[in-house]
N, CA, C and O of each residue as an XYZ file, in Angstrom:
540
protein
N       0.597    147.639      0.498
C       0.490    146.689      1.584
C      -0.402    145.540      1.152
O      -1.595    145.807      1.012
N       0.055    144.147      0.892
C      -0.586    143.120      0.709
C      -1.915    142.634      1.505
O      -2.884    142.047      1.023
N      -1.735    142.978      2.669
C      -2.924    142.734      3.525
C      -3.633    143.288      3.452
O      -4.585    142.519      3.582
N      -4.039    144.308      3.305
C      -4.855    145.947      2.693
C      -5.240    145.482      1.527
O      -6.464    145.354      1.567
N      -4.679    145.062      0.177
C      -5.213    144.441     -0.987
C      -6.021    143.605     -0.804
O      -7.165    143.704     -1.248
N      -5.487    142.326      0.078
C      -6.658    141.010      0.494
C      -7.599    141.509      1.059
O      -8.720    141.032      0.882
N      -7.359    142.833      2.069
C      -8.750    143.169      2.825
C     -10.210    143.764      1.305
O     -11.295    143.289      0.970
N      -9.528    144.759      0.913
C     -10.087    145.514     -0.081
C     -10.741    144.035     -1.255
O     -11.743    144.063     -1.968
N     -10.164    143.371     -1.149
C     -10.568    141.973     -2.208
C     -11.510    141.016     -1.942
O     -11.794    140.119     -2.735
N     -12.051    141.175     -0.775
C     -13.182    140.426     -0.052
C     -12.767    139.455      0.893
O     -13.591    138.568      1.115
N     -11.693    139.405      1.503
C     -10.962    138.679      2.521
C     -11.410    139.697      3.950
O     -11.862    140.831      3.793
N     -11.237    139.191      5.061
C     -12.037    139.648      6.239
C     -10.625    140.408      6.882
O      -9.596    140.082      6.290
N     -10.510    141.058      7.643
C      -9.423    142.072      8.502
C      -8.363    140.507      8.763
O      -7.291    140.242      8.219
N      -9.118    139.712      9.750
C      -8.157    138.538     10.190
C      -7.666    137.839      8.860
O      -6.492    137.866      8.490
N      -8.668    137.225      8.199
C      -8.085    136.488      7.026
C      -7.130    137.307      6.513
O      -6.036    136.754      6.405
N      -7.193    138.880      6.023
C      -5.828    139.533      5.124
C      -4.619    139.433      6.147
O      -3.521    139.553      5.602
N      -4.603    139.289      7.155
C      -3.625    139.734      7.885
C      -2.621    137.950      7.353
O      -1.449    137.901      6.980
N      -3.631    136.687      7.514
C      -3.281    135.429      7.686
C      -2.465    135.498      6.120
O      -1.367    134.975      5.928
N      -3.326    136.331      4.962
C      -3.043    135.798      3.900
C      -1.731    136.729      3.512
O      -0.981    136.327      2.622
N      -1.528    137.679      4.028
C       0.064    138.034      3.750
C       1.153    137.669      4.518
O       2.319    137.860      4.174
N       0.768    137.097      5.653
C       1.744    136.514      6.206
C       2.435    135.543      5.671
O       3.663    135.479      5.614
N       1.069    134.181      4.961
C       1.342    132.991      4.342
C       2.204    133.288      2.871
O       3.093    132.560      2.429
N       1.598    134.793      2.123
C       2.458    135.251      0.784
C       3.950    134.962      1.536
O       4.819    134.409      0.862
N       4.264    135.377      3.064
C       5.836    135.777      2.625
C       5.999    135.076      3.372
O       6.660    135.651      4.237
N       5.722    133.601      3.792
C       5.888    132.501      4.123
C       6.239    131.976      5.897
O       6.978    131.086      6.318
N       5.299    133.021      6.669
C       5.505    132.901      7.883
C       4.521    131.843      8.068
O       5.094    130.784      7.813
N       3.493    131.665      8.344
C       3.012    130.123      7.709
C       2.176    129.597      7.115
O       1.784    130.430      6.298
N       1.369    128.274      6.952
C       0.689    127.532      6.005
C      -0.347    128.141      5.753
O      -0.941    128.876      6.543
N      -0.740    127.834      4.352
C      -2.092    128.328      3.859
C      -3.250    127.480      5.108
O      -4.153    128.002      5.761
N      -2.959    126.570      5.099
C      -4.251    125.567      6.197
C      -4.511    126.739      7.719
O      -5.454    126.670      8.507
N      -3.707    127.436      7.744
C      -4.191    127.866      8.979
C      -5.132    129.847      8.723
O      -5.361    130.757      9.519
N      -5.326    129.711      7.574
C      -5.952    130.445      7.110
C      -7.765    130.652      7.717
O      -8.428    131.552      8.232
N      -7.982    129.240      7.280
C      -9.567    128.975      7.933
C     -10.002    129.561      9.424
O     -11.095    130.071      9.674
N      -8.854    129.371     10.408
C      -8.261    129.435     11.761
C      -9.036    131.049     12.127
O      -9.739    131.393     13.077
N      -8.442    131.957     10.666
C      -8.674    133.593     10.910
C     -10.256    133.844     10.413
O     -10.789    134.950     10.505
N     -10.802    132.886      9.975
C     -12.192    132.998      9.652
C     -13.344    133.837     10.630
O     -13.985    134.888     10.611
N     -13.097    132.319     11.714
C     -14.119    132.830     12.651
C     -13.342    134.414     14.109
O     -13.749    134.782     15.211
N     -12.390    134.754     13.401
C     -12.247    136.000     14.261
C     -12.338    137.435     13.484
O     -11.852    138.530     13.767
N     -12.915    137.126     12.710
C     -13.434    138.600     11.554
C     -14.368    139.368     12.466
O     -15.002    138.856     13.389
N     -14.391    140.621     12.125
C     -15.651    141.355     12.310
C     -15.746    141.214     14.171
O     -16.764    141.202     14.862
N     -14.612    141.141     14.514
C     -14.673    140.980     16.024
C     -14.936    139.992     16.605
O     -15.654    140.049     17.603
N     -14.469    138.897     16.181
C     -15.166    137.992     16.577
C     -16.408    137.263     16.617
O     -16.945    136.474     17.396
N     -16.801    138.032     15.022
C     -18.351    138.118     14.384
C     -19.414    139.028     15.775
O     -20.578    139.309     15.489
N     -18.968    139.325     16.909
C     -19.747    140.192     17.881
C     -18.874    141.821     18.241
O     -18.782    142.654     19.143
N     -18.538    141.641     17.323
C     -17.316    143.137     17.942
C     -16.274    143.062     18.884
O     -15.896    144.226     19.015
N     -15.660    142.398     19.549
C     -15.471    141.954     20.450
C     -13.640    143.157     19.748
O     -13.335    144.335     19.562
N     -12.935    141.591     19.623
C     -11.538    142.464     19.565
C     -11.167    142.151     17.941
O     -11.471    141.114     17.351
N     -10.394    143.369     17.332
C     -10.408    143.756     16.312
C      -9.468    142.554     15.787
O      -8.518    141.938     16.269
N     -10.260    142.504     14.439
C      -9.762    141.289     14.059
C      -8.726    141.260     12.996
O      -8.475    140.163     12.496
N      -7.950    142.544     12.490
C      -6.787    142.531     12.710
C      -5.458    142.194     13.342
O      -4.333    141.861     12.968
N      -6.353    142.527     14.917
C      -5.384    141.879     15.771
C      -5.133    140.790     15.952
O      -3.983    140.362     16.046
N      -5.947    140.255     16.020
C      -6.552    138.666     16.368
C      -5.721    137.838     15.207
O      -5.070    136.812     15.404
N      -5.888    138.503     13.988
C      -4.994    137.806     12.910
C      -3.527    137.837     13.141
O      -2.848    136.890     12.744
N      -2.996    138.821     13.734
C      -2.120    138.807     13.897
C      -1.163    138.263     15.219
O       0.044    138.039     15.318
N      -2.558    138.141     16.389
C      -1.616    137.314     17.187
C      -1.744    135.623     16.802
O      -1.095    134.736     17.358
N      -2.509    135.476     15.970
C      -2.432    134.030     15.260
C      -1.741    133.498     14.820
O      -1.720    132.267     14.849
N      -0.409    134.641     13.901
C       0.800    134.203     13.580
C       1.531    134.574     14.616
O       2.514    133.846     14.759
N       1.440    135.377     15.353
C       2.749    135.138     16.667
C       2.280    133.816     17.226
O       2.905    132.810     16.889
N       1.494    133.731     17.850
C       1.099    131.826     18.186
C       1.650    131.084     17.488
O       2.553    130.377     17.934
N       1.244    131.030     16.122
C       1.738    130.000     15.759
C       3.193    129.862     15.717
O       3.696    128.766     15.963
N       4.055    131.072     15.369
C       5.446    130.860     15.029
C       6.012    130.463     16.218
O       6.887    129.598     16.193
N       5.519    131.141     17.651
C       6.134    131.147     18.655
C       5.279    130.674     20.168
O       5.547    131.107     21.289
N       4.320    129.783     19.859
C       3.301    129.297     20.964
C       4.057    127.311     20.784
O       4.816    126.675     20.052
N       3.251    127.120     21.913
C       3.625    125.801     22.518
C       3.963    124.795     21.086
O       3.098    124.674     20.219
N       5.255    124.140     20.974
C       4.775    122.911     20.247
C       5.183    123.425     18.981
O       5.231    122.546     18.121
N       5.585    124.906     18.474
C       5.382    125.174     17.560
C       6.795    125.405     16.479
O       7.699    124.573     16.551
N       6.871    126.169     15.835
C       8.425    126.755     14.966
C       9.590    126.755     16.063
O      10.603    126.075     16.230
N       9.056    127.706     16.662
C      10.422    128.097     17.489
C       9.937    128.014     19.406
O      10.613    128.327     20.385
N       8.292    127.376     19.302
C       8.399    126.690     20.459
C       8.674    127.223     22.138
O       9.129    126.646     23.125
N       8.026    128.940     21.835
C       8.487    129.779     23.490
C       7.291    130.442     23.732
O       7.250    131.649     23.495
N       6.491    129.975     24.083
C       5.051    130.167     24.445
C       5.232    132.243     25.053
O       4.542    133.235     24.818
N       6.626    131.993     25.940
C       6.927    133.411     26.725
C       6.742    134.507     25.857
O       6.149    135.573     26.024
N       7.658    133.821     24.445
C       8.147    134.778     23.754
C       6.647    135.597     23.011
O       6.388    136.800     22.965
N       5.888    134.467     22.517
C       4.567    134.892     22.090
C       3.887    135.904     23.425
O       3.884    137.129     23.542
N       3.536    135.213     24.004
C       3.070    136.408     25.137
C       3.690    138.159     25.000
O       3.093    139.224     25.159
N       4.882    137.908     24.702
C       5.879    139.264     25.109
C       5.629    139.650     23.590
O       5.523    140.874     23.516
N       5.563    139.343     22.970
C       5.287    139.974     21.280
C       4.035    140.151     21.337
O       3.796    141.350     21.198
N       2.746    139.301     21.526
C       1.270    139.847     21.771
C       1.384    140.851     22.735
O       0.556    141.633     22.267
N       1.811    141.406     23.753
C       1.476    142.377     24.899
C       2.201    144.025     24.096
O       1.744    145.168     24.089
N       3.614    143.380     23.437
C       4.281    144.682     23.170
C       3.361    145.084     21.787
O       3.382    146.242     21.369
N       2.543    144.010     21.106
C       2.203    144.799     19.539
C       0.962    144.947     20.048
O       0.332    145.559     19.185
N       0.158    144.695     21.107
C      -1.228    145.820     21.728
C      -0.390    146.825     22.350
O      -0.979    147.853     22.018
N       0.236    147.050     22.782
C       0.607    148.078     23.639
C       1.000    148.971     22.551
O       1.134    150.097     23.030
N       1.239    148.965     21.315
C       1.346    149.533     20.278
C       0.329    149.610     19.566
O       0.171    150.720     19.057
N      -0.412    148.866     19.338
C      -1.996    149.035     18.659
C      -2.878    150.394     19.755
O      -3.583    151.340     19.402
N      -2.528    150.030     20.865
C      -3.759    150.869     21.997
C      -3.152    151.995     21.869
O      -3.952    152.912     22.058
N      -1.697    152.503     21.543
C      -0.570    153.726     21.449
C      -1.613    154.795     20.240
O      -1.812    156.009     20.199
N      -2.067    153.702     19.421
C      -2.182    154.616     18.504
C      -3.936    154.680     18.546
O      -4.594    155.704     18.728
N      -4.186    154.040     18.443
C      -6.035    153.472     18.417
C      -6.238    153.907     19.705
O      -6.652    155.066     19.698
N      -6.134    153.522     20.625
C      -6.621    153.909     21.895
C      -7.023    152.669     22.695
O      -6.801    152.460     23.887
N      -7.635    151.911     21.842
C      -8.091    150.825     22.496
C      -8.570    149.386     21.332
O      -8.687    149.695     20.146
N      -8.775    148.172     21.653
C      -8.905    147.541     20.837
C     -10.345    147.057     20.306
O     -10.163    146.681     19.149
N     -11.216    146.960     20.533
C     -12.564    146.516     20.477
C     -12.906    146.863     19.285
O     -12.989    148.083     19.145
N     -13.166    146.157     18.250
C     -13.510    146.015     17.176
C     -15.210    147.436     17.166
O     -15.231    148.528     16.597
N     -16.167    146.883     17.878
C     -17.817    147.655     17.544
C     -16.949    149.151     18.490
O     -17.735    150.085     18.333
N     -15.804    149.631     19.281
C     -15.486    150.664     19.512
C     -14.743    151.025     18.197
O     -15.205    151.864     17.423
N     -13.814    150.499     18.013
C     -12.931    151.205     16.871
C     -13.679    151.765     15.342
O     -13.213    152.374     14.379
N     -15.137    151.200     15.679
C     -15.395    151.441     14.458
C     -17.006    151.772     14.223
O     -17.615    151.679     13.157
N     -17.563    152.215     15.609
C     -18.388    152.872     15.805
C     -19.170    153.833     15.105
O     -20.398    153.746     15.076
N     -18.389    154.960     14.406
C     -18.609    155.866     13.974
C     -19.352    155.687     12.418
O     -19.959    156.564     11.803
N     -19.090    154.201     11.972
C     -19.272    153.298     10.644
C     -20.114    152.773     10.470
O     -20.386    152.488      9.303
N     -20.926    152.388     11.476
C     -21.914    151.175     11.411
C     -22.694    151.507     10.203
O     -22.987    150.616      9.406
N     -23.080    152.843     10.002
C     -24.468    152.962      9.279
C     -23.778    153.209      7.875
O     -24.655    153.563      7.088
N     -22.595    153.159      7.295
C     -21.959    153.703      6.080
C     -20.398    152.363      5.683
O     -19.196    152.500      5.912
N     -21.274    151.008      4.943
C     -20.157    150.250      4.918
C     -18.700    150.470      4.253
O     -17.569    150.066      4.524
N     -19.198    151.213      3.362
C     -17.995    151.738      2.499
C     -17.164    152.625      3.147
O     -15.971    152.663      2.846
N     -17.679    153.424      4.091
C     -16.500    154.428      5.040
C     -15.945    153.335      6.204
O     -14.812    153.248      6.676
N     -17.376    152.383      6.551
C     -16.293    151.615      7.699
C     -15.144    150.603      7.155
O     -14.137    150.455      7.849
N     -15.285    149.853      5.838
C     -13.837    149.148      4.587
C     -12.835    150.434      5.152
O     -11.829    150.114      5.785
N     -13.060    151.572      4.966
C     -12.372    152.833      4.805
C     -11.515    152.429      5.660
O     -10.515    151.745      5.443
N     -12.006    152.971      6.934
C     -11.404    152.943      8.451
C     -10.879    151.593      9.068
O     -10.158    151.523     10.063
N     -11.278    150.693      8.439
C     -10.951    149.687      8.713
C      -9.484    148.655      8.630
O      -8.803    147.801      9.197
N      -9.699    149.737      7.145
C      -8.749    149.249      6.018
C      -7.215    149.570      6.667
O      -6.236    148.841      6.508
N      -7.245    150.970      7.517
C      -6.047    151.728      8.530
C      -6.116    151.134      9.492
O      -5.441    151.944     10.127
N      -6.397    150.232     10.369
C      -6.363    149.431     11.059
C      -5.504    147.733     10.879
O      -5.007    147.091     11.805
N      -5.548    147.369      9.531
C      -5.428    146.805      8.819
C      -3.780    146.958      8.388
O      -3.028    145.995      8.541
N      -3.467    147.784      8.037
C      -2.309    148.233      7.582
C      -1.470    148.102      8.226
O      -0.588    147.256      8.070
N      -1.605    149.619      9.881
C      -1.373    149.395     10.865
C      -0.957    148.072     11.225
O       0.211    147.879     11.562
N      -1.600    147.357     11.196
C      -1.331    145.888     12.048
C      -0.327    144.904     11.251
O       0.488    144.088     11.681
N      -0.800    145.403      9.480
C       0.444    144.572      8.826
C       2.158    144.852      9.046
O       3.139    144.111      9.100
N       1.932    146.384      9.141
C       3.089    146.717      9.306
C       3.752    146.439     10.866
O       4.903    146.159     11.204
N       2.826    146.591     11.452
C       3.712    146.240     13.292
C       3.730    144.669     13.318
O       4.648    144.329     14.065
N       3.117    143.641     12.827
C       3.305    142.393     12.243
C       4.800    142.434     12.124
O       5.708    142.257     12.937
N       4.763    142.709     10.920
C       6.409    142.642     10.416
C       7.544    142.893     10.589
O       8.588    142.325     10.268
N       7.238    144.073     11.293
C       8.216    145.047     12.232
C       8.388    144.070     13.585
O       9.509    143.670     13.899
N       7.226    143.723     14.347
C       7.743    142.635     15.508
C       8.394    141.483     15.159
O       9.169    140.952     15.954
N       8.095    140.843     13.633
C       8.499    139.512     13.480
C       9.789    139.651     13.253
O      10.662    139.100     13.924
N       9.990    140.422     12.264
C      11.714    140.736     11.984
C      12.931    141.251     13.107
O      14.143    141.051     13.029
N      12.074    142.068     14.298
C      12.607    141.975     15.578
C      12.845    140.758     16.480
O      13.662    140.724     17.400
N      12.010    139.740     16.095
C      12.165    138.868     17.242
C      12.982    137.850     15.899
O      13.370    136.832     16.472
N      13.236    137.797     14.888
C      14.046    137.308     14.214
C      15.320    137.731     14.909
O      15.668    136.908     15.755
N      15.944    138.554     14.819
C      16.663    139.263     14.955
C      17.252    139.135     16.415
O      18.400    139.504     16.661
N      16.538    138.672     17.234
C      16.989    138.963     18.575
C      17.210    137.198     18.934
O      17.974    136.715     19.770
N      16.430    136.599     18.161
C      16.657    135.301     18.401
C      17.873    134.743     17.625
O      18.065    133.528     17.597
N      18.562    135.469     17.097
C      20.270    135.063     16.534
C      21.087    135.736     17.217
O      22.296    135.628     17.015
């Protein structure tokens, strides 16, 4: 998993998520910076910034103004890929999901890293669905 490599490589949960998207050309390197400030929860724990990376490219592909320009459609792809993140995690909050880590950085990369994955893969899996449904 490419995003899992960028994470493991010193790229932040949001940034890996941005930077395999941009490898397989969902979009621009410039909006990379964008996933900066939502790392680490929002630098306060807040919501996992996996996710966050990843509703960055549903926005962008599919928010106002944009590729394909259906603000709805983004909404309905952010709600169905938490409702799949919380399926499995339980819940999203970055300082919850990863609680158990604080005091051991190398186990929280660990745990993190499955979070990470997780999210690349339901990424791809939603995008290629809503490809798909939009022909």
């Amino acid at each position: 998993m490419r995003a899992v490599d960028y994470f493991n490589s010193g790229y932040s949960c949001s940034e890996s998520i941005l930077m395999e998207m941009i490898e397989k050309g969902y979009c621009e390197k410039e909006l990379l910076s964008v996933a900066s400030s939502f790392s680490g929860g929002m630098t306060v724990g807040c919501a996992c910034g996996a996710i966050t990376g990843s509703q960055i490219v549903i926005g962008y592909l599919y928010g106002k103004d944009n590729k394909f320009n259906n603000p709805q459609i983004a909404r309905n792809l952010t709600n169905d890929f938490l409702n799949k993140f919380k399926s499995e995690f339980k819940v999203t909050c970055c300082k919850v999901l990863s609680k158990d880590y604080q005091d051991n950085p190398v186990l929280k990369k660990q745990h993190c890293s499955k979070m990470v994955e997780f999210c690349s893969n339901l990424l791809n899996d939603v995008l290629k669905e809503a490809v798909v449904n939009a022909k």
